[in-house]
Backbone bond lengths (Angstrom), bond angles and torsions (degrees), N, CA, C in turn:
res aa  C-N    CA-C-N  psi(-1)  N-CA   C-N-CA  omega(-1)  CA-C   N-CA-C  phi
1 X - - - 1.474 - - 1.521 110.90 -
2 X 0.881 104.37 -48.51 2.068 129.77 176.84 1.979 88.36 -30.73
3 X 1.221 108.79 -85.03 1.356 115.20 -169.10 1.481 103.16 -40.16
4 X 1.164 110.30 -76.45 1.768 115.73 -155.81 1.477 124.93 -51.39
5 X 1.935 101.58 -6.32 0.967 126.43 164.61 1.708 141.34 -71.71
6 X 1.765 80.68 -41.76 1.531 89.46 179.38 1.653 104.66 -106.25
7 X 1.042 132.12 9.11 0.946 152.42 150.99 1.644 112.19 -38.69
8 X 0.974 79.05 -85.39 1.521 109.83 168.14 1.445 149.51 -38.78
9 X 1.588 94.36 -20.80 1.706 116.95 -177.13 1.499 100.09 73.93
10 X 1.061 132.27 5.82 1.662 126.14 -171.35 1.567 125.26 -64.66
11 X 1.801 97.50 -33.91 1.283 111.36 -176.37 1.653 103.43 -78.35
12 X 1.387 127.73 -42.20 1.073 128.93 165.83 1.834 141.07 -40.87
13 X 1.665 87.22 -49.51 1.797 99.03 168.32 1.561 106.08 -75.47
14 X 1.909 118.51 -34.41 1.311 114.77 -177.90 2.282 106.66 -65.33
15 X 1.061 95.55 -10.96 1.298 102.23 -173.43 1.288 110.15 -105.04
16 X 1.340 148.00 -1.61 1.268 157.81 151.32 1.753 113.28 -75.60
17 X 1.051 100.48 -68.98 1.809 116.17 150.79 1.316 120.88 -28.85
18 X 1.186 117.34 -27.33 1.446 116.78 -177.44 1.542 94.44 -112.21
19 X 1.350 141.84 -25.11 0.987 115.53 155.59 1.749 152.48 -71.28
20 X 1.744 84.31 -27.89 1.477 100.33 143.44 1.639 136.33 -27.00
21 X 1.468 102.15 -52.53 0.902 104.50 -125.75 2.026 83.51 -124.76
22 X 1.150 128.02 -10.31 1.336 128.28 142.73 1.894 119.81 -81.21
23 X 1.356 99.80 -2.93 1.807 91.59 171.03 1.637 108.08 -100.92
24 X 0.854 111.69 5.84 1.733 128.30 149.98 1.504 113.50 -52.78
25 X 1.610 108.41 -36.85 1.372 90.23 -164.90 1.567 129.03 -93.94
26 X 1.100 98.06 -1.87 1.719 105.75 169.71 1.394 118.91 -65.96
27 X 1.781 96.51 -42.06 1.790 104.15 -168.89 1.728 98.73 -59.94
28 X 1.786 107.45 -30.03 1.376 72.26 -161.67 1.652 113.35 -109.23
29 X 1.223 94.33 15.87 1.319 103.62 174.57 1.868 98.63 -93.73
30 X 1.170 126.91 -24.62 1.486 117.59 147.64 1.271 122.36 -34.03
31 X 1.593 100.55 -62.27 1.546 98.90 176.33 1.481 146.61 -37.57
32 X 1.433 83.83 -48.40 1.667 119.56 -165.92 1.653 98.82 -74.80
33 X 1.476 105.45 134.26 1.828 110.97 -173.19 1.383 91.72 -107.60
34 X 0.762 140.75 34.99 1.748 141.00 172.32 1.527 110.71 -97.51
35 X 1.471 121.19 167.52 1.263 95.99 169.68 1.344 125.01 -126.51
36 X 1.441 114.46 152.29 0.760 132.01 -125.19 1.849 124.89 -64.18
37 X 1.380 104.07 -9.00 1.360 124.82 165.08 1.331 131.85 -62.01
38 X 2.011 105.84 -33.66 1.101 143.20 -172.59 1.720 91.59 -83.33
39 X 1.120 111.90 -49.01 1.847 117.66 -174.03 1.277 108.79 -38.75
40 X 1.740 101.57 -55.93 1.633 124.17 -173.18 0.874 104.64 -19.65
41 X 2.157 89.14 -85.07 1.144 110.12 -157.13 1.100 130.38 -66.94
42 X 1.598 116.83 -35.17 2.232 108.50 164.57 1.555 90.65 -50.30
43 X 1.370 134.19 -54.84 1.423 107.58 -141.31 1.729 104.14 -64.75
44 X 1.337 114.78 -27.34 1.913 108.17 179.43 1.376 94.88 -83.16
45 X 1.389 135.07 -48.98 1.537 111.47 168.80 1.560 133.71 -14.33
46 X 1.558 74.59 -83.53 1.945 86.67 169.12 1.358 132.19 -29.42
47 X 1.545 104.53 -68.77 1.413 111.11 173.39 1.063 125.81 -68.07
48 X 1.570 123.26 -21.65 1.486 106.56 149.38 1.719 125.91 -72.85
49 X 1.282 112.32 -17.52 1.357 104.71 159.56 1.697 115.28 -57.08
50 X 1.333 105.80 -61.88 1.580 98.75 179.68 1.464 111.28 -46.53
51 X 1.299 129.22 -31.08 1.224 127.89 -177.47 1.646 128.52 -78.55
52 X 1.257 87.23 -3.03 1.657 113.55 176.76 1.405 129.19 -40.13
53 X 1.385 92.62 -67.79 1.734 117.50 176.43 1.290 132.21 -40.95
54 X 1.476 104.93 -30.21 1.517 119.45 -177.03 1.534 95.94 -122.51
55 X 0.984 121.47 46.00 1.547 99.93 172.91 1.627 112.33 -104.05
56 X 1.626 111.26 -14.69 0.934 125.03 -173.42 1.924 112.34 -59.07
57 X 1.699 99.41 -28.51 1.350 99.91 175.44 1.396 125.87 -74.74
58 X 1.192 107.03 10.75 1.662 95.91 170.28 1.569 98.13 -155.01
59 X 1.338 106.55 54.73 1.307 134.87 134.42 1.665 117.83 -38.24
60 X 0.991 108.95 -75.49 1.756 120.04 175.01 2.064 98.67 -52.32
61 X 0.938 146.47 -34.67 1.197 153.71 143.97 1.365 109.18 -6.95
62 X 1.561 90.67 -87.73 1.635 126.44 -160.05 1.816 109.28 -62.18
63 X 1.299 105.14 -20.16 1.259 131.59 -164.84 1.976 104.22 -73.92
64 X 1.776 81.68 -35.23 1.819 94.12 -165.88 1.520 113.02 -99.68
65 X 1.261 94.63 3.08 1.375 98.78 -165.50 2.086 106.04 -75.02
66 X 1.471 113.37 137.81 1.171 102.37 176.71 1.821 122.50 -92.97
67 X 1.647 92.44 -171.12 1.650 92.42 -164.51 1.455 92.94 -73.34
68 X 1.175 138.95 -37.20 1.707 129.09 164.67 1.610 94.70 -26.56
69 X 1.346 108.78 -102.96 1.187 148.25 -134.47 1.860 87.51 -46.42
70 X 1.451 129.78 -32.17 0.958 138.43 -151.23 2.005 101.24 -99.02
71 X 1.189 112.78 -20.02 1.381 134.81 165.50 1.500 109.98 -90.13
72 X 1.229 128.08 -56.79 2.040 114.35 145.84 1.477 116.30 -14.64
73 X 1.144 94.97 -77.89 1.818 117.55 173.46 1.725 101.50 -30.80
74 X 1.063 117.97 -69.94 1.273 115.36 -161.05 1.785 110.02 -85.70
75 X 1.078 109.56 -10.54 1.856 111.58 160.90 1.451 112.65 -95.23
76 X 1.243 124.00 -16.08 1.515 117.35 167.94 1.087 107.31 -88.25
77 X 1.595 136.43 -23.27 1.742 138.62 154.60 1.647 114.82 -33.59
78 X 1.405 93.58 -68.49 1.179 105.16 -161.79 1.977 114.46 -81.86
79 X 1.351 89.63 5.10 1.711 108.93 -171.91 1.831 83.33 -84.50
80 X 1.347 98.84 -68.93 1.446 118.74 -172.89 1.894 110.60 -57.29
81 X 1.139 132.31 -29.27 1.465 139.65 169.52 1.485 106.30 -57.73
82 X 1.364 97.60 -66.51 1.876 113.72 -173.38 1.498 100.65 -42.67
83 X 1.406 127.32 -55.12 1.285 148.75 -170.45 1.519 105.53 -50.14
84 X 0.928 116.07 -70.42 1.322 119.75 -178.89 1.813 112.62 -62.82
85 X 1.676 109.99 -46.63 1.546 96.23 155.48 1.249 116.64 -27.84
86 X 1.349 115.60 -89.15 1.398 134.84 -154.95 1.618 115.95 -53.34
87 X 1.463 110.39 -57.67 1.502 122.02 164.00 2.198 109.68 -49.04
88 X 0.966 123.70 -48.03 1.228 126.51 -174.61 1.631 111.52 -66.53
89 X 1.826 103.98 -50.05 1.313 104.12 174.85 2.006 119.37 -61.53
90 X 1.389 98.68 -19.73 1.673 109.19 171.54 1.267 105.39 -64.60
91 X 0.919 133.95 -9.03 1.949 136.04 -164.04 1.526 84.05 -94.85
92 X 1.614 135.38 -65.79 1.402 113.18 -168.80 1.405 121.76 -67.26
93 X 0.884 99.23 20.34 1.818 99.05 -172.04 1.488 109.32 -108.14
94 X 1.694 111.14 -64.18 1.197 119.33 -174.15 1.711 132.21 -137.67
95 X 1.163 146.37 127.93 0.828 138.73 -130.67 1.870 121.39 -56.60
96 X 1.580 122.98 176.66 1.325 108.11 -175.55 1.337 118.14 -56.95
97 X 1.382 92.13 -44.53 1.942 103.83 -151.08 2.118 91.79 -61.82
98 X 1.491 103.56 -43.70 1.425 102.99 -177.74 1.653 117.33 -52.00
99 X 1.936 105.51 -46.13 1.570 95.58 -171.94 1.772 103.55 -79.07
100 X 1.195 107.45 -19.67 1.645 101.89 -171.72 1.800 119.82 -69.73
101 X 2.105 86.89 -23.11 1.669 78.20 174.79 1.167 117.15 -103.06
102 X 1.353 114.88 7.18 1.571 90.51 160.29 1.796 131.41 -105.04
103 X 1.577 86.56 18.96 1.885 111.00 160.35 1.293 83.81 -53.90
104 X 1.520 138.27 -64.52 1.574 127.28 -130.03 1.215 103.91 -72.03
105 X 1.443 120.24 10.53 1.980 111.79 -176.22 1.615 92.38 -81.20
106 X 1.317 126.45 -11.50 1.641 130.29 -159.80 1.688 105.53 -66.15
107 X 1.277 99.20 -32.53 1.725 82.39 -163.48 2.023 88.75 -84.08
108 X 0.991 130.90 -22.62 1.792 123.07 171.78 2.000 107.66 -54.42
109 X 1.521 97.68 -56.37 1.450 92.57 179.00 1.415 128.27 -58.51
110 X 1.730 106.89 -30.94 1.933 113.12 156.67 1.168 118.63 -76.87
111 X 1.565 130.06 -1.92 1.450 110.42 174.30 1.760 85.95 -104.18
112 X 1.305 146.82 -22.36 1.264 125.56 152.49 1.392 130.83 -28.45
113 X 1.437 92.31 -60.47 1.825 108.77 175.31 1.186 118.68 -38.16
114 X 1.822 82.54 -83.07 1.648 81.53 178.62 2.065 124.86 -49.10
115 X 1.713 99.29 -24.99 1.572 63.65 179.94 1.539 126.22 -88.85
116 X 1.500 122.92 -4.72 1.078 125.52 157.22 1.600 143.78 -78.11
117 X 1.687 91.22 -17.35 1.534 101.71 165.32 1.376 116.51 -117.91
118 X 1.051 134.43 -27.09 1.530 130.29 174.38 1.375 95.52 -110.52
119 X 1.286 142.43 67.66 1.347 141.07 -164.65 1.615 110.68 -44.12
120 X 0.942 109.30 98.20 1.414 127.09 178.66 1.746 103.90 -134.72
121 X 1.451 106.88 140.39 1.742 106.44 167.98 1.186 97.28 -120.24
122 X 1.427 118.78 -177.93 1.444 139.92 -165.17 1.919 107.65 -110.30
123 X 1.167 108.27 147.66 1.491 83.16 -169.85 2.157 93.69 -99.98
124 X 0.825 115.12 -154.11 1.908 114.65 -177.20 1.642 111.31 -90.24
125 X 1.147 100.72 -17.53 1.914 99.80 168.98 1.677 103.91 -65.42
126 X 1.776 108.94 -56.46 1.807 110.90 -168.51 2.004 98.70 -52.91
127 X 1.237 101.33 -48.16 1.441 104.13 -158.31 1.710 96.21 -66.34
128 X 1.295 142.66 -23.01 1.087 159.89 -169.07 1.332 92.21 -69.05
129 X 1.484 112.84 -72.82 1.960 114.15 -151.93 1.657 79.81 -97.56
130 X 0.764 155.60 -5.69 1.092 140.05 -175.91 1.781 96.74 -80.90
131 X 1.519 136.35 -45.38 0.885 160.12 169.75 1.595 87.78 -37.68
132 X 0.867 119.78 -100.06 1.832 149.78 174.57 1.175 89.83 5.92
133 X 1.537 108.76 -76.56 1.384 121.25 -141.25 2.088 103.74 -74.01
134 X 1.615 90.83 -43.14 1.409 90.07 -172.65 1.800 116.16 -57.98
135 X 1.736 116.58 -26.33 1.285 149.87 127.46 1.895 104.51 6.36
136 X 1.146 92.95 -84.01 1.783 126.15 -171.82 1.607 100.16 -65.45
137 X 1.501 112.69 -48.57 1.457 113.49 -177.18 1.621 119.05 -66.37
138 X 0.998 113.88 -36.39 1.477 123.74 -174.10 1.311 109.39 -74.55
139 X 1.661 121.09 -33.30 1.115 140.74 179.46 1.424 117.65 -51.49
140 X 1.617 101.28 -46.30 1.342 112.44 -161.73 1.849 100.14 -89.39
141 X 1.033 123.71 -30.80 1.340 119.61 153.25 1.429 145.54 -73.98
142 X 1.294 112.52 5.55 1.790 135.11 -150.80 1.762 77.29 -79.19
143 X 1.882 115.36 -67.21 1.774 105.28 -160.20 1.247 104.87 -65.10
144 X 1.609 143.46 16.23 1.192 129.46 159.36 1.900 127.96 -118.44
145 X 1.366 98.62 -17.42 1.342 115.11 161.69 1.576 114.74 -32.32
146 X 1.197 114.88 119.49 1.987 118.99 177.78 1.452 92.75 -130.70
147 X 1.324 96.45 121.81 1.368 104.92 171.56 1.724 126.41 -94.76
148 X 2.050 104.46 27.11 1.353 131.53 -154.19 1.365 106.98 -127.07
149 X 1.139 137.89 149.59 2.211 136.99 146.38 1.350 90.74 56.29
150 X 1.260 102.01 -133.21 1.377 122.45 -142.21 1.519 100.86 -77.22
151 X 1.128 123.94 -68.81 1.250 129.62 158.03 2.083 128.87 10.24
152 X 1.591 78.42 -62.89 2.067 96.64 -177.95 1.618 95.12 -82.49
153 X 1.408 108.94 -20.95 1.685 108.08 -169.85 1.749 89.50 -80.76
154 X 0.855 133.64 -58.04 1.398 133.35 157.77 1.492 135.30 -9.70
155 X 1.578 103.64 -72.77 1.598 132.03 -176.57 1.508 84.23 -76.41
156 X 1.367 152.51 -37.35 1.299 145.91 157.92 1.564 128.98 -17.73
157 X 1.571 85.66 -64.80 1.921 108.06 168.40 0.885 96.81 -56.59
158 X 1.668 133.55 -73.97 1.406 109.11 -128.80 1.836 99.93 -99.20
159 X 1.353 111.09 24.37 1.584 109.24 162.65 1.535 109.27 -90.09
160 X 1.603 113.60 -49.33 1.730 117.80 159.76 1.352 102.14 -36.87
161 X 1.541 136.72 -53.86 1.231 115.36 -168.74 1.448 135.79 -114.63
162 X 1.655 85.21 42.91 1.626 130.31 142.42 1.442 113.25 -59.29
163 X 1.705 90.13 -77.99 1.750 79.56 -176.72 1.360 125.50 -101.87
164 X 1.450 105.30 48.13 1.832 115.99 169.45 2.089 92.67 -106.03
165 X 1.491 109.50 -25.09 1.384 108.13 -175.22 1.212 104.86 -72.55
166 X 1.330 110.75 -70.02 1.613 135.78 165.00 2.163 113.86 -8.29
167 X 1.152 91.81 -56.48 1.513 107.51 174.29 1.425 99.25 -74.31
168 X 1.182 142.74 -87.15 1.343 137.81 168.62 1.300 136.27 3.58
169 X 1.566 96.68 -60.08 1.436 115.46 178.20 1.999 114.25 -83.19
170 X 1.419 85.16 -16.26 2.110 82.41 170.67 1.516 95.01 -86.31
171 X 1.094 129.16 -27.57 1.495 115.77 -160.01 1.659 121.34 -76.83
172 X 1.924 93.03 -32.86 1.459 136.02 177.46 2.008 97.64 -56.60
173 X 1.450 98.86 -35.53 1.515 91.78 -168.13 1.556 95.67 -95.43
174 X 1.277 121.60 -34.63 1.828 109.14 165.92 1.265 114.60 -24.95
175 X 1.911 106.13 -76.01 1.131 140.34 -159.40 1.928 102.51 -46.99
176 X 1.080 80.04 -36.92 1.968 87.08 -152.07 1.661 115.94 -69.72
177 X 2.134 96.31 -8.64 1.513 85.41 176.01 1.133 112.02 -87.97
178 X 1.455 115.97 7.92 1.571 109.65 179.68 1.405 119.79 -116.27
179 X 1.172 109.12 2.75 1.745 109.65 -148.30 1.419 76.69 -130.12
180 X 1.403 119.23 169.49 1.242 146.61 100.44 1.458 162.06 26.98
181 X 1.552 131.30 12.97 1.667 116.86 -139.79 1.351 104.77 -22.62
182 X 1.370 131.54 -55.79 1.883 137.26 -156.95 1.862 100.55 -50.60
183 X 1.078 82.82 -43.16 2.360 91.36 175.06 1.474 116.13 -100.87
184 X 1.595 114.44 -13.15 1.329 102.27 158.49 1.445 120.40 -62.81
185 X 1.544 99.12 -49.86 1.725 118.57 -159.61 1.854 109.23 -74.35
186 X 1.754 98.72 -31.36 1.665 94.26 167.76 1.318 110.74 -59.58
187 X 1.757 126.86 -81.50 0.793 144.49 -173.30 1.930 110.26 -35.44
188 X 0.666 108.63 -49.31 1.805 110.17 177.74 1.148 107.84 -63.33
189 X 1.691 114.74 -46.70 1.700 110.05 171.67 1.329 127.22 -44.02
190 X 1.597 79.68 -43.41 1.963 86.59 -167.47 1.515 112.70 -66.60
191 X 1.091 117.05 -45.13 1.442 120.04 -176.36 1.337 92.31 -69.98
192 X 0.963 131.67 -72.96 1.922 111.39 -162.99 1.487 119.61 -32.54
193 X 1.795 94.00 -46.38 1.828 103.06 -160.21 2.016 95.41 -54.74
194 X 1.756 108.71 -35.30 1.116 113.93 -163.97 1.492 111.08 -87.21
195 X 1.014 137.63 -11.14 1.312 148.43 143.47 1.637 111.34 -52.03
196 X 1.422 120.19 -40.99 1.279 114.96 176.79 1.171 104.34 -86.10
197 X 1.271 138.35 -5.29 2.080 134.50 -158.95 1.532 77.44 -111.85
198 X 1.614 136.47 -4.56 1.555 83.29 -178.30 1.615 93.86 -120.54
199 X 1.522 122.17 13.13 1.089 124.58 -178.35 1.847 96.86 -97.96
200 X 0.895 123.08 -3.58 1.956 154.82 -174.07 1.994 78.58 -81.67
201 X 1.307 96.94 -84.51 1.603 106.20 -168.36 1.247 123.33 -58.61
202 X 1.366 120.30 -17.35 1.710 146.32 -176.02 1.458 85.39 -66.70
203 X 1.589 108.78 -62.40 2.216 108.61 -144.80 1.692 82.76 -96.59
204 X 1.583 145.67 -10.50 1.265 131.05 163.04 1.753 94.03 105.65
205 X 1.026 124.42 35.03 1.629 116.14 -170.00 1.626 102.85 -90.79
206 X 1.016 91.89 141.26 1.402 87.60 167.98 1.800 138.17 -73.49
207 X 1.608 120.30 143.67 1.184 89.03 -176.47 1.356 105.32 -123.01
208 X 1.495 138.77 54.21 1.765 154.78 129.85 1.095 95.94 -147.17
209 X 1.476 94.93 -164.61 1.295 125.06 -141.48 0.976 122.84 78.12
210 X 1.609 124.00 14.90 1.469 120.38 -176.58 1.852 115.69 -74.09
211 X 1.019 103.13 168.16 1.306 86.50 159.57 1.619 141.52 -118.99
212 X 1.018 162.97 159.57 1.079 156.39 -100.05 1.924 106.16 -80.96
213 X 1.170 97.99 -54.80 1.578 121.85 168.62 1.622 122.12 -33.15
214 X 1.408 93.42 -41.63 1.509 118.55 -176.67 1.178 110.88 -80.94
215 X 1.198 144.23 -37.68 1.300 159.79 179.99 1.736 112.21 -80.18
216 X 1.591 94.30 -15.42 1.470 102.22 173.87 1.336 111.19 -90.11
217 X 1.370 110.54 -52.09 1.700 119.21 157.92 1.824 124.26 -35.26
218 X 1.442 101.56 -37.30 1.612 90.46 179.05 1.060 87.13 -85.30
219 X 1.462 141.83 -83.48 0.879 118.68 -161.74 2.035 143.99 -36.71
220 X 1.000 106.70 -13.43 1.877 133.62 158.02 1.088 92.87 -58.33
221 X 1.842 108.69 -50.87 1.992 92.14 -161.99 1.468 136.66 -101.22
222 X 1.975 88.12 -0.88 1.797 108.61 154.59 1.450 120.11 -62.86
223 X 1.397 104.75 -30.85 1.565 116.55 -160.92 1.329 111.70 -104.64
224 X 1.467 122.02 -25.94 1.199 105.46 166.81 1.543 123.46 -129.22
225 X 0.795 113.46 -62.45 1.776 88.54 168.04 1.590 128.90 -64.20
226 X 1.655 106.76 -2.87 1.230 93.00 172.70 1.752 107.19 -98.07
227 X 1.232 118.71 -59.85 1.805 123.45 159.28 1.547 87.25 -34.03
228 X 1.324 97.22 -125.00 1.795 114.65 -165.09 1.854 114.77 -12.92
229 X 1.644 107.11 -13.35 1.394 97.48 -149.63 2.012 92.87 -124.17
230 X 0.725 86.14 -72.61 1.665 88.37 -173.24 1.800 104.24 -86.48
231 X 0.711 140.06 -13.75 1.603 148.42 -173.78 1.721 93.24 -91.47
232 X 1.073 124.36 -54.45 1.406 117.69 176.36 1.409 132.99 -65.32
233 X 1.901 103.00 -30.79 1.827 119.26 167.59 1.515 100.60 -52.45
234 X 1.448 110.06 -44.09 1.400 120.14 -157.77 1.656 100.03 -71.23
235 X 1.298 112.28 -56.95 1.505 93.10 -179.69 1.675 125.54 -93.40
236 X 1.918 100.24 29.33 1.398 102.50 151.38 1.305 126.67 -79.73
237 X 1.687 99.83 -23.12 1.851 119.88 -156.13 1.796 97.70 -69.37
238 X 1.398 137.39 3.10 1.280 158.78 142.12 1.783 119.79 -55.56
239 X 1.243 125.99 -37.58 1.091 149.10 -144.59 1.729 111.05 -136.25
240 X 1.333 94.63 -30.96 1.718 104.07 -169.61 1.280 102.70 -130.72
241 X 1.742 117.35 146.08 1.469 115.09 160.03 1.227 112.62 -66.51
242 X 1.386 118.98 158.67 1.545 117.10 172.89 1.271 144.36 -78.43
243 X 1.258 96.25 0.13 1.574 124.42 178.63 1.311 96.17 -84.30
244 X 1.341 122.89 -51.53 1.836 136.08 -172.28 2.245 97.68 -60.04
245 X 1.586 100.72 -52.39 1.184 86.36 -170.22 1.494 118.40 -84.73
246 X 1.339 128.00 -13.42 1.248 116.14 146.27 1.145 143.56 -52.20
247 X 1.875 117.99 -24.44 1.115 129.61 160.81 1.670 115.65 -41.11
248 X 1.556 129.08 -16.77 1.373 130.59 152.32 1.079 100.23 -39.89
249 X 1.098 155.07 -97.21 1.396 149.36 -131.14 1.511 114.21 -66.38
250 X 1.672 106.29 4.44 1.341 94.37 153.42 1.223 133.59 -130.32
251 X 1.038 104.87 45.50 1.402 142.90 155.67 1.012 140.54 -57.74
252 X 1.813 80.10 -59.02 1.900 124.41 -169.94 1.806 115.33 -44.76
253 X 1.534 100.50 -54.62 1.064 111.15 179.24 1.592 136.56 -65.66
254 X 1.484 105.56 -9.00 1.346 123.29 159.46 1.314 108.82 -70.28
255 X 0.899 119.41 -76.69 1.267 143.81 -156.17 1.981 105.42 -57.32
256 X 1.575 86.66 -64.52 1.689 81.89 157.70 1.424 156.12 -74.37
257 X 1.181 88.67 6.52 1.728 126.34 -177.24 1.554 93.02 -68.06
258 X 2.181 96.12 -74.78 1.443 89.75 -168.02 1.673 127.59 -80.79
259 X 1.085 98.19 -3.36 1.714 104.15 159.70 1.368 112.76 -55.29
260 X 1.350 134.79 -46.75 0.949 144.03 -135.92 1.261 93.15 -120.50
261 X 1.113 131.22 -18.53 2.059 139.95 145.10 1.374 118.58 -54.66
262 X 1.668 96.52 -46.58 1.700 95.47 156.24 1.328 160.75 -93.38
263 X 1.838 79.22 -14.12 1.539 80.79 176.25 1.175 116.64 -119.82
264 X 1.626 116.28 -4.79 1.687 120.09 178.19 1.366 104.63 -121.27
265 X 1.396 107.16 22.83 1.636 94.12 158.44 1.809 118.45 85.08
266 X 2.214 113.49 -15.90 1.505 116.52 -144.07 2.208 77.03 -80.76
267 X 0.987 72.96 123.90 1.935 75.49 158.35 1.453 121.03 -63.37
268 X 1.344 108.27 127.23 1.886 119.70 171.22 0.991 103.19 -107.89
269 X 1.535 118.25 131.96 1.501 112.54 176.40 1.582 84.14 -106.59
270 X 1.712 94.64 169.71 1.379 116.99 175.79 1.583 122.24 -68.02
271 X 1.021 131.35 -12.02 1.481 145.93 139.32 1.326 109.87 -19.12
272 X 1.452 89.33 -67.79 1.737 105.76 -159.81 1.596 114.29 -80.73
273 X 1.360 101.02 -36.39 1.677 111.23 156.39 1.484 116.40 -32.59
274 X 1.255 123.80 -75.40 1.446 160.68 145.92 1.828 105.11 2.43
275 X 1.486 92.26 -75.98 1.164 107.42 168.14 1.983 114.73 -59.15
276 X 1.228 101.06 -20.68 1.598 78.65 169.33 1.552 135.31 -77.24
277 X 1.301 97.87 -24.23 1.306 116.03 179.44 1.279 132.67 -61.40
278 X 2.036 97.49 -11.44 1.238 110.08 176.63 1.438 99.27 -102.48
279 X 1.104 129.49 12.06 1.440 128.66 174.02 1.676 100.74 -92.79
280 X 0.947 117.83 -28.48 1.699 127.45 -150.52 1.977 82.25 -96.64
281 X 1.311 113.07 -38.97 1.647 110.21 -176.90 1.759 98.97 -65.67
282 X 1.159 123.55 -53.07 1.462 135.68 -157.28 1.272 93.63 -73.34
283 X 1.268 134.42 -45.33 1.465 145.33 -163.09 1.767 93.03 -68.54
284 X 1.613 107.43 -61.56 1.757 97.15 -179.74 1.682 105.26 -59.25
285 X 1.157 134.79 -55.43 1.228 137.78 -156.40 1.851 107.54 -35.36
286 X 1.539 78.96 -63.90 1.506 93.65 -174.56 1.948 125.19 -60.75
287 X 1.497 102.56 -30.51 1.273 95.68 179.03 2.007 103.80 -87.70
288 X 1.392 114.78 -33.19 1.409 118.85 176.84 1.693 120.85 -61.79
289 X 1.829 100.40 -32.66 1.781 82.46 -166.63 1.856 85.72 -118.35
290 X 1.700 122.30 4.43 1.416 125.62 -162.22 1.724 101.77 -68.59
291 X 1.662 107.09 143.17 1.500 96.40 142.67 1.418 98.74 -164.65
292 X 1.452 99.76 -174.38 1.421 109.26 -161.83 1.518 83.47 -135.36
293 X 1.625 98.21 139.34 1.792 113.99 -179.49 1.867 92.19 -118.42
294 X 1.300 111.70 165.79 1.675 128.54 145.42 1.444 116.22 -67.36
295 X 1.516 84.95 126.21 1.853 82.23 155.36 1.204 107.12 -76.67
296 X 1.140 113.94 170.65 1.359 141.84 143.82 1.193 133.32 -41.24
């Protein structure tokens, strides 16, 4: 399968597509007046509801899975729960382009990982566009960066939920030579969404009374950045090193920049435009000329 894949450009458009399609989720978690814990958790709800129907087929799977593998499961949940806390609660504070670029420190903290826990190094192409891009990323957030109030309380979160992703996404690539994406991506949902429902019940939040709009919003954010968006990284982390597929997140900030030019009004100057393009160079570099060897 491996070959006919990359062959193909498949992993590439499936990897553009998924970046698309996780910079969706700020705008609409902008939107959404709920808070933001509550967002989470419908949004992993949901999509494990949609994911429901078929889960029954890999029953015989789920069956084999061990008490390790089943303790993975529940630290990449709660890796992935925290994450979305922390990253989501950065959205009320300070603007997209600011919390989205400092996601892009994520793919440095997975090529850490991996090289101290899955001993893997980077060869001089990753460290090259990886350079570039992080370059381009910082760029595009520099005219909104406050290093003051609410703002640093902001860019705060969403550096913590750096390395709640960071952990997640090494564990995601353990997990994935044995498992499944369809039982990776349930099982991780569930525990996060439920990690966030009982920290929901901890501070007393409510979970309805929403109103109609709102229910449209989670649902946007079951279906697309979480399906289309994180459910698909996950069953690249099979196919891709993890350093390569975290390199999504620097993407993100292009992409969510100008969403967020269009649809929330945040001004992009042409600077930052500019500067994306060097994210989009660093971003090919690294997955086209990137690899990762064994140490010794």
């Amino acid at each position: 399968m491996k070959p006919s894949i990359r062959n193909g450009h498949t992993l590439e458009i499936l990897f553009i597509a998924g970046i698309v399609a996780i910079s969706f989720s700020a705008i609409f978690i902008k939107w959404s007046q709920a808070e933001v814990s509550v967002i989470a958790m419908y949004r992993l709800y949901l999509a494990n509801l949609m994911l429901l129907p078929f889960i029954w087929k890999y029953k015989q799977e789920i069956a084999r899975l061990t008490l390790r593998q089943w303790g993975l499961l529940v630290v990449a949940g709660a890796a992935l729960g925290l994450h979305f806390l922390l990253w989501m609660g950065s959205l009320r504070f300070t603007t997209v382009a600011s919390s989205t670029v400092i996601l892009t420190l994520q793919p440095i903290v997975v090529m850490l990982g991996s090289f101290y826990f899955l001993r893997l190094h980077a060869n001089r192409a990753m460290i090259i566009g990886m350079g570039i891009a992080l370059a381009g990323s910082f760029a595009i957030g520099i005219g909104d960066l406050r290093l003051s109030g609410a703002a640093l309380y902001g860019d705060m979160l969403s550096f913590l939920s750096v390395i709640a992703i960071s952990m997640h996404m090494l564990l995601g690539k353990q997990l994935r030579e044995h498992i499944s994406a369809y039982v990776y991506n349930f099982w991780v949902f569930a525990f996060a969404a439920s990690l966030i429902a009982l920290y929901n019940v901890f501070n007393d939040f409510s979970f309805g009374g929403y109103a109609q709009s709102e229910w449209g919003l989670f649902i946007l954010l079951a279906l697309i950045p979480t399906l289309f968006g994180h459910y698909l990284f996950n069953w690249l982390l099979k196919y891709m090193n993890a350093s390569a597929v975290s390199m999504a997140i620097l993407g993100e900030p292009v992409v969510a920049s100008v969403l967020a030019w269009l649809l929330l009004n945040e001004r992009l100057t042409l600077f930052q435009l500019g500067a994306g393009l060097f994210i989009l160079l660093g971003v090919w570099i690294f997955i086209r000329y990137g690899k990762e060897t064994s140490r010794k």
